[in-house]
Phi, psi and omega in degrees: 000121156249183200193148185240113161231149172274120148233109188088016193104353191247181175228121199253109125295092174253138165251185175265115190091027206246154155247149179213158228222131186206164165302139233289123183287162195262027186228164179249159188325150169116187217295122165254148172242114160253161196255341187266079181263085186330313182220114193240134172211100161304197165311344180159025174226129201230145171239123183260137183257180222215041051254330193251159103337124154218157233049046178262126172208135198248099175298100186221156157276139184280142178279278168203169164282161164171166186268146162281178161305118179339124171254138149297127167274169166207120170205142206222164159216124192323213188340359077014149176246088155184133211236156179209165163216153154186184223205138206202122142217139136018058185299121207220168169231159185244146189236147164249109194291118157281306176239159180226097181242133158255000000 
């Protein structure tokens, strides 16, 4: 069984027992739900929601909170003398799918 679910703006293809790494939740470690489930699909049988499935719900553990790798911005303007650098990473949470209940 998978599920198409939404968060933070993106859309997750999960199975149960998948870790999947999405944008930061606003919780501390421990059980999370999401409810915005697009899509649920078996073996050959898929229910599409029409925005949501409902009473579709993907039962998971939060892992941990943490930062990606440092990316550098760099930005200039050509003849001019001016230049900025900085640095930005990415705050993310690892999810562990536990359940799929449709």
């Amino acid at each position: 069984m998978y599920a198409v679910i939404e968060t933070g703006g993106k859309q997750y293809q999960v199975k149960e027992g998948d870790e999947i790494f999405v944008e930061k939740l606003g919780v501390e470690e421990g059980e999370v739900t999401f409810d915005k489930v697009i899509l649920v699909g078996t073996d050959g049988d898929i229910k599409v929601g029409a925005p949501y499935v409902d009473g579709a719900v993907v039962k998971a553990t939060l892992i941990k909170n943490g930062k990606g790798k440092k990316i550098t911005v760099f930005t200039y303007k050509p003849k001019k003398s001016s230049k900025r650098c900085k640095g930005h990473r990415q705050p993310y949470s690892k999810v562990k799918i536990d359940s799929i209940v449709a």
